[in-house]
N, C-alpha and C positions, 0 to 999 in steps of 0.2 A: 307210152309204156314206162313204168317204175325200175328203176333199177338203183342198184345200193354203190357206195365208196366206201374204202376202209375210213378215212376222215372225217364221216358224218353219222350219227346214228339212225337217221332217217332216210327213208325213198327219195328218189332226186329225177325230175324229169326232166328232157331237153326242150328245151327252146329253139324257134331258129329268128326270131325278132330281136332286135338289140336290143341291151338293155339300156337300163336307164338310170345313171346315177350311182352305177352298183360296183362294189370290186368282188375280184375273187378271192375265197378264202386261203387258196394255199398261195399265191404269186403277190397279192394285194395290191395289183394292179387293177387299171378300172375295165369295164366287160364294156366291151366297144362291138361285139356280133352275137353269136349267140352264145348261149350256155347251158349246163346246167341247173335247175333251180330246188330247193327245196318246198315241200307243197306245206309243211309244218312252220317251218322258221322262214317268218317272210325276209330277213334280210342274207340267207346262204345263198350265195353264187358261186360255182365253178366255170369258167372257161372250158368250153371243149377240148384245147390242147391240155389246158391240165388235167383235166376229169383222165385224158387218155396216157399220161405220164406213167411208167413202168416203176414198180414199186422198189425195183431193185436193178441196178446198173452196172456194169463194168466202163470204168473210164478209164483211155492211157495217161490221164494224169496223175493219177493212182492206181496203177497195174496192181502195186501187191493186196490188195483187199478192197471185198463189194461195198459201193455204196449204196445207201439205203435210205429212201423217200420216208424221214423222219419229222415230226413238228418239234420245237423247243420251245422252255417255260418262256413264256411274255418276261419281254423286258432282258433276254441274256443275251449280250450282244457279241457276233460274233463274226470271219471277215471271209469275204469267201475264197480260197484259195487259188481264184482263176482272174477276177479281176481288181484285189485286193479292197474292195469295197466293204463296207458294214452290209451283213442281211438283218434285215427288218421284218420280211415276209414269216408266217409263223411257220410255213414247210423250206425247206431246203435236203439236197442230199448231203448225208453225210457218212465216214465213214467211222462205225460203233466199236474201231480200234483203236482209233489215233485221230488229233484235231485235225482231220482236214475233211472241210466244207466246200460244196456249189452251191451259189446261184441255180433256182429251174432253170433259168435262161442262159446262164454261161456252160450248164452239164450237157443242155440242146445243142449249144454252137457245134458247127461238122467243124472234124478237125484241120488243124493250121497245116495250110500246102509246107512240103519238105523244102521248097525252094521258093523263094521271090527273085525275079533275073531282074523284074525292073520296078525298081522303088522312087520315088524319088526325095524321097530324105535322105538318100546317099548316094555317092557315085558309083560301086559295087552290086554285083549279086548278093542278096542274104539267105544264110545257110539253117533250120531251127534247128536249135539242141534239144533233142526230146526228151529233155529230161529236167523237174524242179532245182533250181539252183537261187543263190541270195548271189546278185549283178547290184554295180550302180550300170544305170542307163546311160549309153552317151550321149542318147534324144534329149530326155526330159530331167535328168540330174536325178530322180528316184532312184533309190536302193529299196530291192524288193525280191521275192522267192519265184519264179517266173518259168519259163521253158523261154529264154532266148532266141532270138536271131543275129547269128554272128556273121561278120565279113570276116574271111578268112584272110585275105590281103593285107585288112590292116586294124584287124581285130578291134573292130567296134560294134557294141553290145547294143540292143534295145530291146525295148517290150515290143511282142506281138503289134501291139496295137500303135504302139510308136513308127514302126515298120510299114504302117499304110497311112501314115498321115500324109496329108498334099503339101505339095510347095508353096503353091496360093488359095487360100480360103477367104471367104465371104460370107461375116458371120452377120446375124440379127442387131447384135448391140451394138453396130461400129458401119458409119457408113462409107468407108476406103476399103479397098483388098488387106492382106494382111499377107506378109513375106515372111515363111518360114528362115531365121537367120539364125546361125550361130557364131557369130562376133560382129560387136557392134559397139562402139565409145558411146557410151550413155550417161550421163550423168547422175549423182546416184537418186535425186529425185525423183527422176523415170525409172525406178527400177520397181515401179509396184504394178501389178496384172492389174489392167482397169476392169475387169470381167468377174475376179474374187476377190480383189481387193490387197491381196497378200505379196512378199515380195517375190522376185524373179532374180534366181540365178541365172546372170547374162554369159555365166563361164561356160550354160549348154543351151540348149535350142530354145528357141522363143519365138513366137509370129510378132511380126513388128511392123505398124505404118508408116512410112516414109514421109506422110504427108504433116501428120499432125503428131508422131513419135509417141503411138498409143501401142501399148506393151501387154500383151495375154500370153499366159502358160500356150504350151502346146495342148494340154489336155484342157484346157479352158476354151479355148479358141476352137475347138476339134471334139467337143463334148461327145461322145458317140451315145447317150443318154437322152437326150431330147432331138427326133426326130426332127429334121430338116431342118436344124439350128444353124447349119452351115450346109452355104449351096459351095462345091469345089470350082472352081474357076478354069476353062479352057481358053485359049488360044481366041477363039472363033465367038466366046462370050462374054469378052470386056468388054464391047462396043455397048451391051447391052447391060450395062450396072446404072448407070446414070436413071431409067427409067423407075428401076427398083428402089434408087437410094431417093428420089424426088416421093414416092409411096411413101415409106419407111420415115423420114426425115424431113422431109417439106411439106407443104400442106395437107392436109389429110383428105382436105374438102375435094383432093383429086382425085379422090378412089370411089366418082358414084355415092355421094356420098351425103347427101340432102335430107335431110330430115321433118320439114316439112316444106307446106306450098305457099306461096304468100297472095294472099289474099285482099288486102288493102292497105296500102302504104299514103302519106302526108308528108309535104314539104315542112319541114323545120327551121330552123334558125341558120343562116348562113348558106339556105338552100339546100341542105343537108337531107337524105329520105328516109325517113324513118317507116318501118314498115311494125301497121298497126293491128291487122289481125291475120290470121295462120291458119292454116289446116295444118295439125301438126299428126306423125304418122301413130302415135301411142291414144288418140283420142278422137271418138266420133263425131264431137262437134267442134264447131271452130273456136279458135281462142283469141282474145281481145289483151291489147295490151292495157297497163292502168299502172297508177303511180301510187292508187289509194290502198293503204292498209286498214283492213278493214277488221280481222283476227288475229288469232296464232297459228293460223296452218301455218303445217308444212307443207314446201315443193315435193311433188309428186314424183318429179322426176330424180333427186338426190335424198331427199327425207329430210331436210334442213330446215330449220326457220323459213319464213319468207322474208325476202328484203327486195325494196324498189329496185328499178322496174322489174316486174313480173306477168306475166301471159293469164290468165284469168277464162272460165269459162260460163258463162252467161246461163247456162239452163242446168250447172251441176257444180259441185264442188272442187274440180279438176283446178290446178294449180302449177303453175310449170313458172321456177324462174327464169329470165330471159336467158342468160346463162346456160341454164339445164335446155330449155326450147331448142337451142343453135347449136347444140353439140353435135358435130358429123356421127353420118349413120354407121360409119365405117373408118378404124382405124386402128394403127399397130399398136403393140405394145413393148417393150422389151421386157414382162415376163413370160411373153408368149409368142411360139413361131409362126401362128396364122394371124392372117385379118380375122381381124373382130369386127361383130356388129353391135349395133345398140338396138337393144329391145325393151318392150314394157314388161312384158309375161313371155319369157323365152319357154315356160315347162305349160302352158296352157292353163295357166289358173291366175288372177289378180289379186288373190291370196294366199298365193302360195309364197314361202320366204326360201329362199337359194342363201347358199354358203360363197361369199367372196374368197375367191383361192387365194389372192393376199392379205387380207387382215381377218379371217374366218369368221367375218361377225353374219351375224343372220340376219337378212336385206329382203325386201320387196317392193325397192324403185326399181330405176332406169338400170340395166347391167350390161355390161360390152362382153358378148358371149362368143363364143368357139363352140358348133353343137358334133364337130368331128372328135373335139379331145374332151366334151365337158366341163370345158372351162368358164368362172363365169369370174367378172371385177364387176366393184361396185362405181357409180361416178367419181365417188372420190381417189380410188384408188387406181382408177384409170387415167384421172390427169396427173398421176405421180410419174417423173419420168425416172431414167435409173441415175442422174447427179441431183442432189436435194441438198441443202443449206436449212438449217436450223437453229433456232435462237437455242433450245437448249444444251448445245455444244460449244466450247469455246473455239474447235479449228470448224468449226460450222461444212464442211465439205465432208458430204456424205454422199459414200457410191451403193449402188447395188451390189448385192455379192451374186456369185453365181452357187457356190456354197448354200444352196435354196434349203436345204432340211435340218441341217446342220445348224444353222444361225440361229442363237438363242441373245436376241433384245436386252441391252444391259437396263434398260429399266424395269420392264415387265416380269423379264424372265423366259417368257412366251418363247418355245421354239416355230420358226416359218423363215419365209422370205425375210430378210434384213438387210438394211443399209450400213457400212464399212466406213468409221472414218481411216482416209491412208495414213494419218499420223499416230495415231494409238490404237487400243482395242475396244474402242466405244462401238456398239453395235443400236441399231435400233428397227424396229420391225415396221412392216405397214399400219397397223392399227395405232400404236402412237405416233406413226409419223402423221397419220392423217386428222390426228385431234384435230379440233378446231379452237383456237387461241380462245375464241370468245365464247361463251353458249349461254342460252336461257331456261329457266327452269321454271313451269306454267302456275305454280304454286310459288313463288318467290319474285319479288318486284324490280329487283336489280340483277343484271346481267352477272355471269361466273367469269371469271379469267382461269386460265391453265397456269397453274402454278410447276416451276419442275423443282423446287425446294422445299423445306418445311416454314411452316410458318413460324414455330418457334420451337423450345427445344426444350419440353415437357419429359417427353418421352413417351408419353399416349396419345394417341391418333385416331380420331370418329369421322366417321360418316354424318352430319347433322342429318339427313335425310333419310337412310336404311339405318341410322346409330349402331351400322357395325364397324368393326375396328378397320382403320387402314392402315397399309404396308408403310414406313415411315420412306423406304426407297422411291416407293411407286408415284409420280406424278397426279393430282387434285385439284379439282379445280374447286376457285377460293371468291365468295363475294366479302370485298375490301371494306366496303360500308357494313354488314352486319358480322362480321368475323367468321363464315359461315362457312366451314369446307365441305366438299362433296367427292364420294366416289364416280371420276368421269361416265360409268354406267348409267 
């Protein structure tokens, strides 16, 4: 059955299959059950709970005037008044008197209980003031416009949200518990959050490891943004961390985790076994090892040059470096809170190309996929762990941020995921971090190097290969023997 939204000009039917790939137009989150769709514009989706969103609302965090389920021009950014975040989303409520904005999802939340008797980020009962006010927090050191929870005793302030933090959390990125602390002699080295990179006032609350004196915000450590990012820590299930942290941080190959069968192995040099041909799980026939280059394929499994040794298949074209062949079927990542798997064709097609959620290039190798959240990394971007050292820095220590949308690459410009050095404001994203120093070009005889300088100082910058102009910031790669630059493309 057709039925219309004020948001769309077109009939929109429901679905009750997931979807696939797809976000919603008013939340622009991704549609993970069912929806509505448009039968005209194949890329409109609603969410069932948005489709059923009330066009008009009374909130008590705005008594004196209605809000109202409005879209805004692309690109005016603005912050939502409940959990001081930027919306991105092109609907939000607002109210068509005065700047105050929701979030769909913070205008949905039921409202905040009048009392918390047992918290434990303080020793008191906390009391909400129902009403907007500008607090600094005693939690997290923000100053911000909020509806508070006060201890009346001894009058200390926090956010909502600061109010239900735990005393011990166990997050994805770190494999120790983390102790909610507020004082602690730290050095001021350690005063950077290894989670965003950014410093840490230790004058208020901070989760801190005792073992190895690793330092995350409270709202870092306690993202309430990414699902199951942190499991809370009971009494009854410390015994059981060690199992988790051996998954997460020790070998991977323990998680089931086999990617092919081995088929016939030979003694080597020193007595050594070298196993020489594989049923590997991405290919029908078996694969042979071999030392001989014979072309310029590419590995099937990263999309790379080939280089010795390499897995080879006898009745096809199939190409797997030994490298890419042995990669576990299964394993973590720290951009992502589930096990990942490795697949050939996760979406059912071997030509079909998927978007890497860290370097958004467009891929159709091997990818270590999430099919609950739609997540997909490509190989290279999956053996990026979240500390990375690189020549074109000179403090070479480069962390991940958690800061994931917000990070714009000081060389690209590119906003995504990006690496923090803690010494300055060098940022750098996955797609340059995962250049490859060397490459080849199948129309040119000598190998490219990555250049992250210019090669001299004209002031005009080509592509010898597309002969269109390059950014003089932007990183090239340069063959030394014929003077030859190229856009990394």
């Amino acid at each position: 059955m057709e039925v219309t939204h004020f948001c769309h000009e077109h009939p929109l039917v429901y679905y009750e299959e997931k979807g696939e790939r797809s976000f919603c137009y008013l939340c622009q989150e991704k549609i993970l059950g069912s929806s509505y769709r448009c039968i005209k514009c194949k890329r409109f989706y609603l969410h069932k709970s948005c489709f059923e969103l009330s066009r008009e609302l009374h909130h008590p965090l705005h008594r004196k005037h209605l809000l109202v389920l409005t879209e805004w021009p692309y690109g005016y950014r603005r912050k939502c008044n409940r959990c001081a975040k930027y919306i991105f989303s092109y609907f939000s409520y607002n109210c068509l008197s005065c700047r105050f904005s929701l979030h769909l999802r913070c205008a949905s939340l039921p409202p905040l209980p009048h009392t918390m008797e047992k918290v434990q980020i303080h020793d008191h009962s906390l009391t909400l003031l129902r009403k907007l006010i500008t607090f600094t927090c005693d939690a997290c050191g923000k100053e911000g416009k909020d509806t508070p929870y006060l201890c009346i005793t001894c009058a200390f302030w926090v956010h909502p949200i600061c109010a239900s933090l735990h005393r011990t959390v166990q997050h994805v990125r770190h494999q120790h518990t983390l102790n909610l602390t507020y004082s602690l002699q730290i050095q001021p080295d350690h005063q950077i959050c290894l989670l965003c990179v950014e410093k840490v006032d230790t004058n208020y609350g901070f989760y801190y490891c005792s073992s190895c004196t690793f330092v995350a915000h409270l709202s870092c450590a306690a993202d309430g943004d990414i699902e199951d990012n942190i499991n809370v820590l009971k009494d009854e299930d410390k015994e059981s961390i060690e199992p988790i942290t051996a998954l997460r941080y020790g070998n991977p190959e323990s998680v089931d985790s086999e990617s092919y069968f081995v088929k016939k192995t030979i003694t080597g040099e020193e007595g050594i076994e070298i196993t020489t041909e594989i049923q590997h799980f991405s290919h029908q026939h078996e694969l042979t090892l071999t030392h001989e280059l014979k072309n310029s394929d590419k590995c099937d499994g990263c999309k790379r040059p080939i280089l010795t040794p390499f897995y080879n298949c006898t009745q096809c074209r199939f190409i797997l470096h030994k490298f890419c062949a042995e990669l576990p079927r299964k394993r973590w990542h720290p951009l992502h809170q589930h096990l990942l798997t490795l697949s050939m064709n996760p979406y059912g097609s071997y030509d079909a190309l998927f978007s890497c959620n860290a370097c958004a290039r467009s891929y159709n190798g091997f990818s270590y996929n999430c099919h609950k959240c739609n997540f997909d990394l490509d190989v290279n971007c999956s053996l990026t762990s979240d500390m990375l050292t690189h020549d074109s820095h000179e403090h070479r220590r480069l962390i991940l941020s958690n800061a994931t949308r917000s990070g714009r690459c000081s060389v690209c410009d590119s906003e995504g995921y990006v690496f923090r050095c803690a010494d300055c404001a060098f940022a750098l994203d996955f797609k340059c971090a995962t250049l490859p120093s060397i490459t080849i070009y199948k129309q040119h005889e000598h190998p490219f190097t990555l250049q992250y300088t210019l090669e001299d100082n004209s002031g005009e910058y080509y592509c010898d290969i597309c002969e269109g102009k390059r950014h003089p910031k932007h990183w090239f790669y340069y063959c030394i023997d014929c003077s030859y630059p190229a856009h990394p493309n």
